[in-house]
NUDORO-815088 format. One line per 4 residues: number of its first residue (from 1); their letters; for each residue x, y, z of N, C-alpha, C. Coordinates in nm, 4 decimals. Layout:
# NUDORO-815088
NUM	a	X Y Z X Y Z X Y Z ~ ...
//
This chain:
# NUDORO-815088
1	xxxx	8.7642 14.6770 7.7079 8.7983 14.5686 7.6197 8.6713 14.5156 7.5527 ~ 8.6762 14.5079 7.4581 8.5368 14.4681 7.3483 8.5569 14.3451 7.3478 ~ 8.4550 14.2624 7.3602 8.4276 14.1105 7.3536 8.4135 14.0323 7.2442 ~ 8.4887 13.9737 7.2334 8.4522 13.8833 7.1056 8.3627 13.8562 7.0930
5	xxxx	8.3238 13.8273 6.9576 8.2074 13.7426 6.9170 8.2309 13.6199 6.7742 ~ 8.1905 13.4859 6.8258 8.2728 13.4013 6.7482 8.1930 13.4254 6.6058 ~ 8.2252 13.4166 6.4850 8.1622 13.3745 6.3775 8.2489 13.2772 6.2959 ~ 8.2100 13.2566 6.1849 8.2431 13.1397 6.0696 8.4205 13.1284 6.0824
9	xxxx	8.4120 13.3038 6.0107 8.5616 13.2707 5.9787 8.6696 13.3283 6.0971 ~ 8.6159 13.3720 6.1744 8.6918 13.3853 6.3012 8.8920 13.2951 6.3047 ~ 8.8331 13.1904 6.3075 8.9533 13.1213 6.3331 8.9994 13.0562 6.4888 ~ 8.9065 13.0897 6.5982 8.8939 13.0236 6.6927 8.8635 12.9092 6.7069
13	xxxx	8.8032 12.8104 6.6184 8.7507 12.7104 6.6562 8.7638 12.6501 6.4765 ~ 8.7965 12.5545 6.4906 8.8678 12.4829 6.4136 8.6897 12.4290 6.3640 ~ 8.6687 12.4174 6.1880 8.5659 12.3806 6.1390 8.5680 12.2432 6.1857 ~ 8.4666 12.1629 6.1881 8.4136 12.0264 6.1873 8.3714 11.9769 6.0415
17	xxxx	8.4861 11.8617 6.0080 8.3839 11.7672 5.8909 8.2568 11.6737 5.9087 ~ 8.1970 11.6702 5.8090 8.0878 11.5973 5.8065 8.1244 11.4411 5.9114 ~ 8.2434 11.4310 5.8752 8.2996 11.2958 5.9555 8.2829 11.3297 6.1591 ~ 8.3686 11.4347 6.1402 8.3515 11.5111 6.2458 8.2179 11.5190 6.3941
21	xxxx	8.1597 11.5991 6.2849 8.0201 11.6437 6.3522 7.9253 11.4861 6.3513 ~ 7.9485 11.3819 6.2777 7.8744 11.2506 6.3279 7.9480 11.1950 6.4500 ~ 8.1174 11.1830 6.4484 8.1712 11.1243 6.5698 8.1303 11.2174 6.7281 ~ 8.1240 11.3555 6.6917 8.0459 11.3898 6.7957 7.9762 11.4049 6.8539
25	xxxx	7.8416 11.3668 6.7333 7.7082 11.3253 6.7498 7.6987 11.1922 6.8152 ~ 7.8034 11.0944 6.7895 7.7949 10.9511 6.8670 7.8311 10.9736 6.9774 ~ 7.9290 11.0248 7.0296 7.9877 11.0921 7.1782 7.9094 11.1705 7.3138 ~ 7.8191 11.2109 7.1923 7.6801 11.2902 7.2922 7.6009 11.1892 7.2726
29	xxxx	7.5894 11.1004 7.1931 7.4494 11.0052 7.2756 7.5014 10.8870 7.3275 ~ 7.6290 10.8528 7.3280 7.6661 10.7594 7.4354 7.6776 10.8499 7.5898 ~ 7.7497 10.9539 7.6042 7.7397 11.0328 7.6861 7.6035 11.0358 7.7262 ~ 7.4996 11.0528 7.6750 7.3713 11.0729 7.7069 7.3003 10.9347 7.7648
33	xxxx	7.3507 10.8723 7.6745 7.2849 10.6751 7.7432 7.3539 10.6414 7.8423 ~ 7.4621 10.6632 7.9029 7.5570 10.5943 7.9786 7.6618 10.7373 8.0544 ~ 7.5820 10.8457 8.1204 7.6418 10.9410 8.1811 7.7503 10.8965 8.2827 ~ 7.7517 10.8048 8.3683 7.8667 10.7128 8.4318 7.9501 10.6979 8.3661
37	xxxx	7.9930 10.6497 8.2747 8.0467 10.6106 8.1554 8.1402 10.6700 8.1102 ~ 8.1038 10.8194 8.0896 8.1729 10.9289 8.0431 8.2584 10.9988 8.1658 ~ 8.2313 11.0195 8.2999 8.2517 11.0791 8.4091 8.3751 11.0219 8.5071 ~ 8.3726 10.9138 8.5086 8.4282 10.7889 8.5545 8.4881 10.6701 8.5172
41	xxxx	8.6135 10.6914 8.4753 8.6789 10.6072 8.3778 8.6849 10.4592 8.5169 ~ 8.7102 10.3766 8.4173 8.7591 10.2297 8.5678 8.9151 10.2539 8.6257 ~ 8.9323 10.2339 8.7187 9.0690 10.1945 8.7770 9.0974 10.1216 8.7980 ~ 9.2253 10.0909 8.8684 9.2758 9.9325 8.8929 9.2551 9.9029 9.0445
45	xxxx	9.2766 9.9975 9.1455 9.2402 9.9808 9.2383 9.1869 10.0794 9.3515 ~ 9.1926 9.9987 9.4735 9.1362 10.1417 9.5700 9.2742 10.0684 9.6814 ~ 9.3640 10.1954 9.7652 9.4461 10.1959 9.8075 9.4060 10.2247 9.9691 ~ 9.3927 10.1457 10.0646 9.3436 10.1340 10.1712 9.5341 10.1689 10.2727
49	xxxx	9.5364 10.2667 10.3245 9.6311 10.3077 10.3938 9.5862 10.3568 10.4915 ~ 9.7155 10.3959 10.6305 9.7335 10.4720 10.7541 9.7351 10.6309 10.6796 ~ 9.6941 10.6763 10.7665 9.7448 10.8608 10.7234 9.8878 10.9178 10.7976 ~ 9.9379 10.8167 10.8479 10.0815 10.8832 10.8811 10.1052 10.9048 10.7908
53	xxxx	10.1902 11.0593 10.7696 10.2628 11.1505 10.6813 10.4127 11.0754 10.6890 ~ 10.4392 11.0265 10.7420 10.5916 10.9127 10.6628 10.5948 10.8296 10.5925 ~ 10.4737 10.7770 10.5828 10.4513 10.6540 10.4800 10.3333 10.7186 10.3535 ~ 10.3104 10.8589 10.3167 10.2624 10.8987 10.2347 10.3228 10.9029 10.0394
57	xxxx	10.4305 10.9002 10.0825 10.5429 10.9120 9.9340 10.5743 10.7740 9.9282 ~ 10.5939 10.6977 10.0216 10.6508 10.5447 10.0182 10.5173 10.4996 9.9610 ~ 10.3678 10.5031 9.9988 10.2693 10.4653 9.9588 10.2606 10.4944 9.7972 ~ 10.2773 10.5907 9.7567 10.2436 10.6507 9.6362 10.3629 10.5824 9.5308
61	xxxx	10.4840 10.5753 9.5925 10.5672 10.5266 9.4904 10.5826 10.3900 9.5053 ~ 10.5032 10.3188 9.5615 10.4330 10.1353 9.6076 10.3694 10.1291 9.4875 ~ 10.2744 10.2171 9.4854 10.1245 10.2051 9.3847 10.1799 10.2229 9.2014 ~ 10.2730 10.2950 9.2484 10.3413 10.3171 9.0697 10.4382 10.2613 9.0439
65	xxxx	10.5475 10.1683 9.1425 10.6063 10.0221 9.1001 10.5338 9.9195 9.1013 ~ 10.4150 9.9090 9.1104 10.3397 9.8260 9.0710 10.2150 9.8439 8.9904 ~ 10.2672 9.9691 8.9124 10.1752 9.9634 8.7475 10.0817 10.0232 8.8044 ~ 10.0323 10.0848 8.9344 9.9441 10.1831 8.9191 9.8718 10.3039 8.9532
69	xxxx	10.0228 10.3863 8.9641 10.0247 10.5294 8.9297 9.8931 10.5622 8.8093 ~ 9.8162 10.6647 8.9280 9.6948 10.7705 8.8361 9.5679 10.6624 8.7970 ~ 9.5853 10.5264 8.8662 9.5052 10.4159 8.8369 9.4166 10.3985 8.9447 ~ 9.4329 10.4604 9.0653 9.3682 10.3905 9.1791 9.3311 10.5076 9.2320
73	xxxx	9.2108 10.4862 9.3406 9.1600 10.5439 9.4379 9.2377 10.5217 9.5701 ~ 9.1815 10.6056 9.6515 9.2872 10.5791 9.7729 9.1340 10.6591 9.9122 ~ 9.1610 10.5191 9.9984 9.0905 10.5467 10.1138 9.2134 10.5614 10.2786 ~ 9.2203 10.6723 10.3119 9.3132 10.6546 10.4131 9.2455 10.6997 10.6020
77	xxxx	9.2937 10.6129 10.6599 9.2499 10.6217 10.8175 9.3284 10.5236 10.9382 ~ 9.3277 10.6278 11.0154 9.4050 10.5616 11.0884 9.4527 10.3902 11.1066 ~ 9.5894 10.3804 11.0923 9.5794 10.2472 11.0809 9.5908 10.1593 10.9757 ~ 9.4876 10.2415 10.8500 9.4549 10.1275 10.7480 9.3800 10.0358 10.7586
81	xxxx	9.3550 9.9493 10.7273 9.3377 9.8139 10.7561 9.2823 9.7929 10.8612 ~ 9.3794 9.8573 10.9673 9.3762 9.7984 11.1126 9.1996 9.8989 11.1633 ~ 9.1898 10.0070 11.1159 9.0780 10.0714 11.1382 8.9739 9.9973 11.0845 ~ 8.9749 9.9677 11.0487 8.8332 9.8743 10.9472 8.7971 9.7434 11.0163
85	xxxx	8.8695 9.6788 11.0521 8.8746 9.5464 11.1169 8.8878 9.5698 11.3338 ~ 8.9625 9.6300 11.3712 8.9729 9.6568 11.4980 8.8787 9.6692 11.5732 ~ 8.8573 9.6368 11.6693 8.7123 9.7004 11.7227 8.7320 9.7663 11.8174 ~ 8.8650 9.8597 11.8209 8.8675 9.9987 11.8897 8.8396 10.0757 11.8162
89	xxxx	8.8154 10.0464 11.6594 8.8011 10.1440 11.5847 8.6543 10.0944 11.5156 ~ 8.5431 10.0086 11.5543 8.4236 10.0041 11.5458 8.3380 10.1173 11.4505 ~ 8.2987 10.1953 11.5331 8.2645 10.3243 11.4796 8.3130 10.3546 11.3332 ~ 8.4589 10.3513 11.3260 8.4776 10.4047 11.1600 8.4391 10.3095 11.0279
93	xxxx	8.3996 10.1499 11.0537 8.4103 10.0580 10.9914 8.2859 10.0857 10.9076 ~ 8.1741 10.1757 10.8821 8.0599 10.1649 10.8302 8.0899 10.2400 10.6891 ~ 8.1401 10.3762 10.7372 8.2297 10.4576 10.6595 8.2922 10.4285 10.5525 ~ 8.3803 10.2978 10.6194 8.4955 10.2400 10.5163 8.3903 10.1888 10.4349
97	xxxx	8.3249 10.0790 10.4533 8.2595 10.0059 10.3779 8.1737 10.0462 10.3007 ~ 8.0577 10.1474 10.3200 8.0246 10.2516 10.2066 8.1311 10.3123 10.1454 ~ 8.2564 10.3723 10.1602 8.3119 10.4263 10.0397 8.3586 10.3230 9.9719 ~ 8.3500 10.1931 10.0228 8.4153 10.0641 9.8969 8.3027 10.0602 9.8291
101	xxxx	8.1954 10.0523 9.8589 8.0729 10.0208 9.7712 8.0515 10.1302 9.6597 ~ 8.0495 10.2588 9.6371 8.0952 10.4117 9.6001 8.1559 10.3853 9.4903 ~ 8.3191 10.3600 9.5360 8.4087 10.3147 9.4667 8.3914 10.1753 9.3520 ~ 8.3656 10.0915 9.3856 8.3330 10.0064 9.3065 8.2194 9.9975 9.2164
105	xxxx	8.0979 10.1163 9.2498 8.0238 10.1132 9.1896 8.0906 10.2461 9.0287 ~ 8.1013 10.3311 9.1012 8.1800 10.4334 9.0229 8.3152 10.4161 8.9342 ~ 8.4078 10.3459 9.0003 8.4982 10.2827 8.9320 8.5462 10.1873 8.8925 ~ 8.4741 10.0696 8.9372 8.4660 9.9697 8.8724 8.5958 9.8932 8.8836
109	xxxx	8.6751 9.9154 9.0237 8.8080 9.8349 9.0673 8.7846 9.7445 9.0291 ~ 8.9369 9.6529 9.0225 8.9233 9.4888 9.0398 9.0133 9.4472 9.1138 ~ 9.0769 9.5427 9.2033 9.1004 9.4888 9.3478 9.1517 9.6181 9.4783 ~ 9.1544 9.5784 9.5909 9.2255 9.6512 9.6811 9.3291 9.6424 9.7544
113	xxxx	9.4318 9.7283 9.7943 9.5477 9.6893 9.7968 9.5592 9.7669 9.9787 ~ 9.5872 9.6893 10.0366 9.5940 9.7141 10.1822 9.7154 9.7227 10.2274 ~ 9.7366 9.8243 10.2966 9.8653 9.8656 10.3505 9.8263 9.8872 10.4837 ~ 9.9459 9.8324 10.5647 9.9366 9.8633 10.7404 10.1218 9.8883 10.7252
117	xxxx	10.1613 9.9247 10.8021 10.2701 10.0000 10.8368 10.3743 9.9736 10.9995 ~ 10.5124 10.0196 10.9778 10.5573 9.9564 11.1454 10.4832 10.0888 11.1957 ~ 10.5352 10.1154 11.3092 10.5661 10.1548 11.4034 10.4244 10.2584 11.3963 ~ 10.3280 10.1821 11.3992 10.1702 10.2055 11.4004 10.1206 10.2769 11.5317
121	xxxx	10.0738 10.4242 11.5337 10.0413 10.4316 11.6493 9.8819 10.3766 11.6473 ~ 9.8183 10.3403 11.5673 9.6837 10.2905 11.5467 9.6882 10.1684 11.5841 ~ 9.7823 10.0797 11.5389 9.8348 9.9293 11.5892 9.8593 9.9243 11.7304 ~ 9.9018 10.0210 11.8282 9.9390 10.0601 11.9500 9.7947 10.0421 11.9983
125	xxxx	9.7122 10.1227 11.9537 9.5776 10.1344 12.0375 9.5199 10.0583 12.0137 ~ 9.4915 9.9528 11.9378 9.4333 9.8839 11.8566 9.4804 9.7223 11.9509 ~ 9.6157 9.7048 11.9388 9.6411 9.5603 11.9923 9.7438 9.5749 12.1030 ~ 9.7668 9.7026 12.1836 9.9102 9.7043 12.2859 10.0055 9.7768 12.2816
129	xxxx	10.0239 9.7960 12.3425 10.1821 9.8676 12.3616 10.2844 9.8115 12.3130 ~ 10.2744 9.6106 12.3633 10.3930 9.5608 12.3261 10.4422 9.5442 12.2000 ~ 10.3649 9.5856 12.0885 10.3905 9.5855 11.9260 10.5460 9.6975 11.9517 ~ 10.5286 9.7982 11.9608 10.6413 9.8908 12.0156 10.7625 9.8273 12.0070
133	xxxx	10.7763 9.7351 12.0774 10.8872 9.6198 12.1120 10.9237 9.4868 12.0456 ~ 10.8034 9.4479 12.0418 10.7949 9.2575 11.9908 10.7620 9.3053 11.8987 ~ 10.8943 9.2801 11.7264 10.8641 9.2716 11.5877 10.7603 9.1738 11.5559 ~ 10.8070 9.0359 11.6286 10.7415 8.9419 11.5896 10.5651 8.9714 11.6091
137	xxxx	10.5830 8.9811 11.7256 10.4196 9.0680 11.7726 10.3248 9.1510 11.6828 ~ 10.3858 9.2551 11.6627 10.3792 9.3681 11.5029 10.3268 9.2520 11.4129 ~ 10.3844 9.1905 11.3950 10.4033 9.1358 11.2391 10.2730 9.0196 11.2520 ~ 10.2482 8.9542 11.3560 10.1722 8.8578 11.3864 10.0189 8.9368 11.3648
141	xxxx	10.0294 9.0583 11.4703 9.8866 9.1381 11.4633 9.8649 9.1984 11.3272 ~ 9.9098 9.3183 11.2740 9.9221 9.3518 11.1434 9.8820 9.2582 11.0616 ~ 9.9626 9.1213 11.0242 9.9116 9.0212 10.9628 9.7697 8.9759 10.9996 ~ 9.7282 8.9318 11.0912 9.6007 8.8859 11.1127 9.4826 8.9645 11.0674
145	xxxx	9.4844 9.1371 11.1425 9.4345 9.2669 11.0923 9.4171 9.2407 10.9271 ~ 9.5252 9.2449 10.8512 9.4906 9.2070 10.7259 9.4367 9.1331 10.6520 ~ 9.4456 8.9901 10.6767 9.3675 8.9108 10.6545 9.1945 8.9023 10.7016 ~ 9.2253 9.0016 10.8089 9.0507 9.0106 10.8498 9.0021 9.0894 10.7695
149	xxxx	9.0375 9.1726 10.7053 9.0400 9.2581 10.6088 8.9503 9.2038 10.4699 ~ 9.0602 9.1183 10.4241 9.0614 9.0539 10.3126 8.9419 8.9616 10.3557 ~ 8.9368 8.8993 10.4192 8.7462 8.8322 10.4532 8.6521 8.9202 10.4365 ~ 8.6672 8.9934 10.5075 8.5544 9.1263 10.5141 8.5503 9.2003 10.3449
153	xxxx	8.6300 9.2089 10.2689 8.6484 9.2164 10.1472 8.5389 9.1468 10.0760 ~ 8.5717 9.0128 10.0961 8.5876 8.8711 10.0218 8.4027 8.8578 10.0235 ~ 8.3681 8.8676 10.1415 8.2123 8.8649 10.2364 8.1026 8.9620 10.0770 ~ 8.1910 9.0900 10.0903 8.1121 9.1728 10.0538 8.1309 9.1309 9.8872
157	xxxx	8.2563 9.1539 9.8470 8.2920 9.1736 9.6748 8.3920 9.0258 9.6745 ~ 8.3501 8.9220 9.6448 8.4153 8.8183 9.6114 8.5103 8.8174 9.5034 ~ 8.4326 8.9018 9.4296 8.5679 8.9091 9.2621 8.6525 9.0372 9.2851 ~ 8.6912 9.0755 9.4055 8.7857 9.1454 9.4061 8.8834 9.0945 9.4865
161	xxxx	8.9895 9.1131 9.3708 9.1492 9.0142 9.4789 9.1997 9.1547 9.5758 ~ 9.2495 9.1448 9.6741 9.2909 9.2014 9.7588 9.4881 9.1555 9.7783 ~ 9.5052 9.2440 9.7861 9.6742 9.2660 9.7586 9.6840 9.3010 9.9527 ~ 9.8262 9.2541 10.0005 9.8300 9.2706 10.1730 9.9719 9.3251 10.1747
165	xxxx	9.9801 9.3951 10.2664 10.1145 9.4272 10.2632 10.1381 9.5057 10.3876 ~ 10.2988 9.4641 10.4637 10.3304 9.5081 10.5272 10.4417 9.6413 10.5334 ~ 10.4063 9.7520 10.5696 10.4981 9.8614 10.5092 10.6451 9.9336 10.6487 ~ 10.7586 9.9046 10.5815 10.8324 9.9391 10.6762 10.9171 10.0868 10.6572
169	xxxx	10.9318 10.1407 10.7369 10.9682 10.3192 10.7767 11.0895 10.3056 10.6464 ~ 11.1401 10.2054 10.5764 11.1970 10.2342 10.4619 11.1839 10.3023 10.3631 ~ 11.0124 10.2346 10.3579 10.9055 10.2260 10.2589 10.9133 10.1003 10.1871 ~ 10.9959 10.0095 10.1892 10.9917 9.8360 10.2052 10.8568 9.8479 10.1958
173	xxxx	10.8235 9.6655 10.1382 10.6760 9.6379 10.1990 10.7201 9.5096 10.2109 ~ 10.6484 9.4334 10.2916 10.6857 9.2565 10.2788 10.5343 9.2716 10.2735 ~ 10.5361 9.1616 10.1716 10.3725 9.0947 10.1126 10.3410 9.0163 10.2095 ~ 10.2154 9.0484 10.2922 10.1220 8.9255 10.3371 9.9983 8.8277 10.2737
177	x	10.0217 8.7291 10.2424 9.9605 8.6366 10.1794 9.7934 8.5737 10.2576
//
């Protein structure tokens, strides 16, 4: 097979007008002044979830009834929330917090949206067995977990609002405030 070779009138590549070849000349030196810029569009948020595989599609179709499908980043670990704040889960909390810094530097969020989930086996190790049983329990820890969250947020990136939410095997969420 003989290789092309492009020339004038080829017809592969569509000529450039004078109009043209300046807008692309501006494109390469903003590209060139501001390489971030070009690479890394902003999003709306970063999506802090459990990695249970049951609440993976419920998560995703959370993020796009609320406007932001293909908008957000997504950090997931055991728990959610509950990993970041727990201090059975100590160790992973350094992790989290460099990839928020990453993220915000790169994409330029303006908030994070925290999801914790029922029937948590991370919530299990994290605050008891009796979550298992006592809704109210669940709902009390989870809640608190989140809000520690949202401090620890707040500590680091003050101008980022933080969204809380409790996610049920429906895929329900009840908002924690």
């Amino acid at each position: 097979m003989k290789e092309h070779v492009h020339h004038a009138g080829c017809g592969c590549v569509a000529r450039l007008s004078r109009r043209g070849l300046l807008g692309l000349g501006f494109a390469g030196a903003i590209t060139a002044a501001f390489p971030v810029l070009a690479q890394y569009p902003n999003y709306e948020a970063m999506l802090v979830n459990c990695i249970d595989p049951r609440f993976t599609t419920s998560s995703f179709v959370y993020m796009a009834a609320n406007g932001m499908k293909d908008h957000y980043s997504q950090f997931s670990i055991a728990g959610g929330p509950i990993g970041i704040v727990a201090p059975a889960f100590a160790a992973w909390q350094k992790t989290f917090w460099d990839n928020l810094d990453i993220t915000v530097q790169l994409h330029r969020i303006s908030r994070v949206v925290a999801l914790t989930h029922r029937d948590c086996g991370a919530a299990f190790v994290a605050y008891g067995e009796a979550l298992r049983t006592d809704k109210a329990l669940e709902t009390a820890k989870q809640t608190e977990a989140l809000r520690a969250f949202k401090a620890g947020v707040g500590q680091r990136y003050p101008n980022l609002a933080v969204n809380m939410g409790i996610m049920a095997l429906d895929g329900t969420v009840e908002v924690v405030t």
